[in-house]
VEXDREN-2710 file (C-alpha; in Angstrom, 1 decimal):
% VEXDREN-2710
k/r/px/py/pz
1/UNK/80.5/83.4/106.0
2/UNK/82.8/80.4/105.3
3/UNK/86.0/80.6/107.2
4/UNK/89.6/81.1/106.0
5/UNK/91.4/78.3/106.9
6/UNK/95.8/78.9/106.8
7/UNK/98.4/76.4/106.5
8/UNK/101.6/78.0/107.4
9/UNK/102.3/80.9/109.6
10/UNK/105.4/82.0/107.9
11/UNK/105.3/85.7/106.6
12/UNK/103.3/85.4/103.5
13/UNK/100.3/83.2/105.7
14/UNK/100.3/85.8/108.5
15/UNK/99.9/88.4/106.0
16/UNK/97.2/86.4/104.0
17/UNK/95.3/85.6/107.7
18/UNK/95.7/89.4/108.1
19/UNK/94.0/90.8/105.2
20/UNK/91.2/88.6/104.8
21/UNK/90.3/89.1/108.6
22/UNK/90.3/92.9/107.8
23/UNK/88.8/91.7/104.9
24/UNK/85.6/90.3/107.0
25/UNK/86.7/86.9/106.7
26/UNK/86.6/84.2/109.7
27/UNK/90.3/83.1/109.1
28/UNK/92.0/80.1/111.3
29/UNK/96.1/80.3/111.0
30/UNK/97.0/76.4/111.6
31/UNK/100.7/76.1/113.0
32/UNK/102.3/72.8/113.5
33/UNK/102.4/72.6/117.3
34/UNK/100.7/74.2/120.2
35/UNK/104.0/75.7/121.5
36/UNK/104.1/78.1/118.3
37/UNK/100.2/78.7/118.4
38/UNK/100.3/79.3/122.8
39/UNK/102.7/81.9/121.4
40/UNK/101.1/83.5/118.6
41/UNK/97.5/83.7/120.8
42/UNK/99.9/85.4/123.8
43/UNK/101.3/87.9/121.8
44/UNK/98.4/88.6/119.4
45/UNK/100.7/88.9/116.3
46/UNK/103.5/87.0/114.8
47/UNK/106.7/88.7/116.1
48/UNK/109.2/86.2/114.9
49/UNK/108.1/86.6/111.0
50/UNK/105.7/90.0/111.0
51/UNK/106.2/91.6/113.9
52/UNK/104.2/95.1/114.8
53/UNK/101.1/93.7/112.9
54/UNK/98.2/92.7/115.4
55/UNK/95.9/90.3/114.7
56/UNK/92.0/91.6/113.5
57/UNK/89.7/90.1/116.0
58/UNK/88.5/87.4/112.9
59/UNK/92.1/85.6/113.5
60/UNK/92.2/82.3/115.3
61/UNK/95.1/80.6/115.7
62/UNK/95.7/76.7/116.6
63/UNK/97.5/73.6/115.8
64/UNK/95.1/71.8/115.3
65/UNK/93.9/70.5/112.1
66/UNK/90.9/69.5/112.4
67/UNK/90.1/72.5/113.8
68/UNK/91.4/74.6/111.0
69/UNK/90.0/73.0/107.7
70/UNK/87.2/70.7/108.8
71/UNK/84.4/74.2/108.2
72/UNK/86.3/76.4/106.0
73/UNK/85.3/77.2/102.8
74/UNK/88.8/78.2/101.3
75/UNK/92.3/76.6/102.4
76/UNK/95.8/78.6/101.9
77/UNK/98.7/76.4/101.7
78/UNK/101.8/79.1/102.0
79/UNK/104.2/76.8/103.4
80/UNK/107.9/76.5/102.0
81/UNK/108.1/74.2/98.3
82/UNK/110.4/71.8/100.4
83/UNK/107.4/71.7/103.4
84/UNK/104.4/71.8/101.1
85/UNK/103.7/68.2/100.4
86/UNK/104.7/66.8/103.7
87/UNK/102.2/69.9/105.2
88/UNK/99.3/68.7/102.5
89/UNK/100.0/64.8/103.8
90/UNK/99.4/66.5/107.7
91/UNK/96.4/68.3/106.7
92/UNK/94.9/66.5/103.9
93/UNK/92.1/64.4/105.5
94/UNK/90.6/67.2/107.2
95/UNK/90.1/69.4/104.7
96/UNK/86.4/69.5/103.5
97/UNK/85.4/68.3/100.4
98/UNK/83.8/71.5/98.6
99/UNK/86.9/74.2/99.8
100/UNK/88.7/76.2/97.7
101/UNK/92.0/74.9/98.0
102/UNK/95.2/77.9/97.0
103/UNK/98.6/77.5/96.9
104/UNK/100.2/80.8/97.7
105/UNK/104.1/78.9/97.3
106/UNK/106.0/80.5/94.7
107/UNK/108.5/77.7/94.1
108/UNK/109.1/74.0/92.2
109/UNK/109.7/70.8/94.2
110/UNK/113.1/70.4/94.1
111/UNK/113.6/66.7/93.2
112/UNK/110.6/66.7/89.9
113/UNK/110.3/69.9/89.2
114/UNK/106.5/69.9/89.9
115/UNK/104.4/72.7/90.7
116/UNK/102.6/72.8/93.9
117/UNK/99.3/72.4/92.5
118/UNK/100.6/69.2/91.3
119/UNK/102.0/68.7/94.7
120/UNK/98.5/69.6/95.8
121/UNK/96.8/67.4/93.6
122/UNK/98.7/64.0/94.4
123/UNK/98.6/64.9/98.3
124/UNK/94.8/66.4/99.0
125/UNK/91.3/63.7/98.5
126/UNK/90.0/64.3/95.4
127/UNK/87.3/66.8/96.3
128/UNK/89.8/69.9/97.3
129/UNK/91.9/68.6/94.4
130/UNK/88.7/69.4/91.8
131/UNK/88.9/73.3/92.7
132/UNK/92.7/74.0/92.8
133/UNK/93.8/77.6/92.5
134/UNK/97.5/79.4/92.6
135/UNK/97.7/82.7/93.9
136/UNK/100.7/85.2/92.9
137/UNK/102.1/88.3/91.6
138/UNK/103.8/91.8/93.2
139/UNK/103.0/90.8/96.5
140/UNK/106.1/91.9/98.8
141/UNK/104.2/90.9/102.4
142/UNK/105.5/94.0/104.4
143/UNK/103.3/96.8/101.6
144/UNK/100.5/94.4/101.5
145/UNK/100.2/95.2/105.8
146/UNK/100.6/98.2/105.3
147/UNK/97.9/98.7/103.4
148/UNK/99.2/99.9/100.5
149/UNK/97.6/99.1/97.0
150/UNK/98.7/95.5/95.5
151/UNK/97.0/93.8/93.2
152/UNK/97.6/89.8/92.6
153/UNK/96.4/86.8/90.2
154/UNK/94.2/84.0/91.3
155/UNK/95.0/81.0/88.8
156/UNK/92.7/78.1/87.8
157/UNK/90.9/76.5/85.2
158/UNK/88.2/75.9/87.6
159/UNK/86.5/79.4/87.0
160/UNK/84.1/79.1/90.0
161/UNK/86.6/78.1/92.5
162/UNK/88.7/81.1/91.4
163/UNK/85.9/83.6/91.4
164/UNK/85.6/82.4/95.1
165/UNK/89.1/82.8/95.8
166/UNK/89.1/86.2/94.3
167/UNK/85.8/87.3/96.3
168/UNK/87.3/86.5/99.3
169/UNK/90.2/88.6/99.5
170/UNK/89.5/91.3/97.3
171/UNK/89.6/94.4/99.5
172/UNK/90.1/98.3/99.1
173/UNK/93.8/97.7/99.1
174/UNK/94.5/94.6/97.3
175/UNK/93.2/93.9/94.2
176/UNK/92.6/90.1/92.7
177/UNK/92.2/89.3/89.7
178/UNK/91.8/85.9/88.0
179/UNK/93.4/83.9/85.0
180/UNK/92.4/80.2/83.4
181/UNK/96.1/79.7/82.9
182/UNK/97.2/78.1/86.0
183/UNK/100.2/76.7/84.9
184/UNK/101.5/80.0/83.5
185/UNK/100.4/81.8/87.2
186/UNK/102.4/79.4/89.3
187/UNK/105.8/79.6/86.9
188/UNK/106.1/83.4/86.6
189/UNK/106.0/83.6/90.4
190/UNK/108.4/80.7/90.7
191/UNK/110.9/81.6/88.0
192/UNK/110.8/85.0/88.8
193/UNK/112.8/83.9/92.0
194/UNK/115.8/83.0/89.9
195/UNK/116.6/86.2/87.6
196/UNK/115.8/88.1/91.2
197/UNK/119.0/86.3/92.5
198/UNK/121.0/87.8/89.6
199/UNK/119.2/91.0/90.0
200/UNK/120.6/91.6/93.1
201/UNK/124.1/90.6/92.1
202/UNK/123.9/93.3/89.4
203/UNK/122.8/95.7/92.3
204/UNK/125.9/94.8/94.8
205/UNK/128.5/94.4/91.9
206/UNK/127.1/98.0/90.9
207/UNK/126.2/97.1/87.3
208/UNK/124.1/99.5/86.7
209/UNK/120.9/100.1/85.3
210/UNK/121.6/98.9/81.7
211/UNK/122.8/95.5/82.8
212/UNK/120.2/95.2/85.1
213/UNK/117.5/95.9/82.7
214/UNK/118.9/94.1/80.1
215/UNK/119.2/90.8/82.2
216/UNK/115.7/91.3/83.9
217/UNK/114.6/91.2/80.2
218/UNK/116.3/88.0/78.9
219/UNK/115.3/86.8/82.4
220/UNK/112.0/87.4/81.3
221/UNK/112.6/85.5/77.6
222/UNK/113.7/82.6/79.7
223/UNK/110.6/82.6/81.9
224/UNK/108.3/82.4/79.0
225/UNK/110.0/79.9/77.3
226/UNK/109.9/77.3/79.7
227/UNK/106.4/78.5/81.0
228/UNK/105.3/78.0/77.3
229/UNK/107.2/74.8/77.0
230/UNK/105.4/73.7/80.4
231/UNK/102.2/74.5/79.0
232/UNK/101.7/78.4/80.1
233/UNK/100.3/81.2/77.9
234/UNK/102.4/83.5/76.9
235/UNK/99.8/86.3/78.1
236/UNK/99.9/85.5/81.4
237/UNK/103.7/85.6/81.8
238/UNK/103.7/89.2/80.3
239/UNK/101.1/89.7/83.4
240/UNK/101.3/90.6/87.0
241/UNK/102.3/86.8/88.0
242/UNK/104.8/87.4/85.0
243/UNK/106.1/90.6/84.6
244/UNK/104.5/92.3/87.1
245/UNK/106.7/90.0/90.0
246/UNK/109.8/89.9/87.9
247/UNK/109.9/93.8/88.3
248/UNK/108.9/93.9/92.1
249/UNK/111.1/91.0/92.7
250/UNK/114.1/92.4/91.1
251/UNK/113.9/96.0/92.4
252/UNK/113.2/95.7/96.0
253/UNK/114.8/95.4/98.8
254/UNK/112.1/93.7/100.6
255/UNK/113.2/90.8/98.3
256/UNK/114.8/87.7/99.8
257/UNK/115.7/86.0/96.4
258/UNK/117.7/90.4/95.8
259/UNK/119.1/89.9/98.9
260/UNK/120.4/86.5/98.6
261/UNK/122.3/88.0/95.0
262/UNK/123.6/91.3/96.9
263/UNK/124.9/89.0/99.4
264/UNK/126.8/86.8/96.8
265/UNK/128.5/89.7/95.4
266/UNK/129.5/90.9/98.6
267/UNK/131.6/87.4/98.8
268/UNK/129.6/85.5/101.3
269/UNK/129.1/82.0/100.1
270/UNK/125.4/80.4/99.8
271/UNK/125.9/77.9/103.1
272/UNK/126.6/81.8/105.3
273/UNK/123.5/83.4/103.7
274/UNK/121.0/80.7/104.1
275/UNK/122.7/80.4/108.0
276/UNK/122.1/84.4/108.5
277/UNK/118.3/84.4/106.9
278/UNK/115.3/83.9/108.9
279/UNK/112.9/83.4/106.1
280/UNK/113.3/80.6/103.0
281/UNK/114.7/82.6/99.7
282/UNK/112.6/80.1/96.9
283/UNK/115.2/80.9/94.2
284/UNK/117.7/79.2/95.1
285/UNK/115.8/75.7/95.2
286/UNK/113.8/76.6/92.3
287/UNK/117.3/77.1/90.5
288/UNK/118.2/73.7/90.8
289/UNK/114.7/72.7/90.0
290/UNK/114.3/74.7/86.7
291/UNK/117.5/73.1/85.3
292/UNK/116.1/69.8/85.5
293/UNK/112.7/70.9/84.3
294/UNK/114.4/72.7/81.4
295/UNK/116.8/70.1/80.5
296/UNK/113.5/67.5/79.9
297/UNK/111.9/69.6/77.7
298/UNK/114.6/70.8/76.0
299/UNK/114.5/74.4/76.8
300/UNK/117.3/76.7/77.0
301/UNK/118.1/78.7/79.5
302/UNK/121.5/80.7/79.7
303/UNK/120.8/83.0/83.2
304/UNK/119.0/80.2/84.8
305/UNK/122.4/77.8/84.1
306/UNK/125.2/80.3/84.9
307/UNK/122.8/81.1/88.1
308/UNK/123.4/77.3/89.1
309/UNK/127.2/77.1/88.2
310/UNK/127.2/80.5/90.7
311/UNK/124.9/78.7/93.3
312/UNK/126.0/75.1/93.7
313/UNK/129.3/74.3/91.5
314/UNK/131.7/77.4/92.4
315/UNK/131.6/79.2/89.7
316/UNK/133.0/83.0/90.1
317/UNK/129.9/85.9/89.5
318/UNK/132.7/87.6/87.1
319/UNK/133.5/84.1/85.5
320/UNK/129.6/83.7/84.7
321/UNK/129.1/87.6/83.5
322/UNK/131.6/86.8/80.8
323/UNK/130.2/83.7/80.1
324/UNK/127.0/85.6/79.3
325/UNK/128.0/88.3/78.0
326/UNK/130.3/86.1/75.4
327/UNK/127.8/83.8/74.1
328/UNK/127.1/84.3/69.5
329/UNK/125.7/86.6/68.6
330/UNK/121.5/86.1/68.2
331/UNK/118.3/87.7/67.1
332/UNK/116.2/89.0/70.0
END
């Protein structure tokens, strides 16, 4: 069977390697140098960004590029946004003309606003770029090793490059479905990132559940706008890589993007947060990114501009709640 080949071994591409090794897949997890990927084979699991998860025996891991892409059937980029197209410019010439090539990033490049299948697309040759996929949904990493049922959305318009996709890491556990609607696949999961922010600011201000729902819900009018604006169905953003991450997104504690809010309300300022995290929190990035995006197609979007004023021009959290909660009157 083709191999799995991995670009990234940050959480989310440990966990990917993971499950399609249990999955009966020949998976290779590239790292960027052989200091990282000495470690990873010593230890047999990644302790800095999964630790307690062992690799299945079908996990190789190198940094060697070549190595990783030139055979396999399927490549993962689930990389950072702000790494992706400098990791697709590293890797690009050895991946094989006929893969499967998924992004698994759910973010926008922060200076255009592009998606990383675009990012993908200008990067790769122009084989990969003719079966591009995006992969997202609920997918919080630590349930998904666990074993516990997940299900997630394989986006393309290429239908038998996502069919392939979707073959390959459907298991007992983890359920994949697909969806033409690319466009509207990678913006729910990157959007998603920015009303989680403010969903975890409800949580440590202590809100309460009516605020919270009530801005998860506009959140989600926002979302579809500009996904719709973008090109998106509005289908697939009342879908899992819609809806379905908004909720996960916004209600767990597994959530970075939650954290990053609870941590704002508690007083700390961004530059502290990011200093204290391990792991990349996309919202805030994709913040900056979405304003621009929605500014050149004329979209509006209230939550996503008061989350900026909050993020990167000092705005108080108070200040911004009563700038929402003051706007006219409107029809739902």
């Amino acid at each position: 069977m083709a191999a799995v080949g991995i670009v990234g071994s940050t959480t989310w591409g440990t966990t990917l390697a993971v499950l399609a090794a249990r999955n009966g897949q020949e998976v290779i997890l590239w790292t960027r140098d052989e200091t990282e990927a000495a470690l990873l084979r010593e230890e047999g699991e990644n302790r800095r960004f999964l630790p307690g998860t062992p690799f299945p025996s079908g996990v190789t891991v190198t940094a060697s590029p070549r190595e990783a892409f030139a055979g396999a059937g399927m490549v993962i980029f689930a990389v950072p946004s702000r790494t992706l197209r400098a990791n697709a410019r590293s890797v690009g010439s050895h991946v094989s003309k006929g893969a499967v090539v998924v992004s698994a990033t759910k973010g926008l490049e922060l200076t255009s606003g592009k998606r990383m299948s675009q990012i993908l697309a200008e990067e790769l040759p122009p084989g990969p770029t003719n079966s591009l996929c995006a992969l997202s949904g609920p997918n919080l990493a630590a349930e998904i090793v666990q074993g516990k049922p997940s299900s997630t959305v394989v986006g393309s318009p290429n239908d038998e490059a996502a069919d392939i996709a979707q073959s390959m890491l459907t298991s007992a556990t983890f359920r994949v479905y697909t969806n033409r609607d690319m466009v509207g696949v990678e913006l729910g999961g990157a959007l998603k990132n920015i009303v989680a922010l403010g969903a975890g600011i409800c949580d440590g201000f202590g809100f309460g559940d009516n605020a919270k729902a009530a801005f998860m819900t506009r959140g989600l009018a926002e979302i579809a706008r500009l996904g719709v604006a973008a090109g998106g169905e509005p289908m697939t953003l009342a879908g899992l890589a819609g809806m379905g991450d908004l909720i996960a997104s916004c209600s767990s504690r597994l959530s970075r993007n939650h954290y990053v809010g609870e941590q704002l309300a508690s007083g700390k300022s961004l530059d502290e947060i990011r200093a204290g995290m391990a792991h990349v929190a996309e919202g805030i990035d994709t913040t900056a990114a979405a304003v621009g995006l929605a500014g050149r197609l004329g979209v509006e979007m209230p939550i996503t501009q008061a989350t900026h004023r909050v993020l990167f021009d000092g705005m108080s959290i108070g200040h911004a709640v009563s700038e929402l909660m003051g706007r006219a009157p409107a029809a739902e």
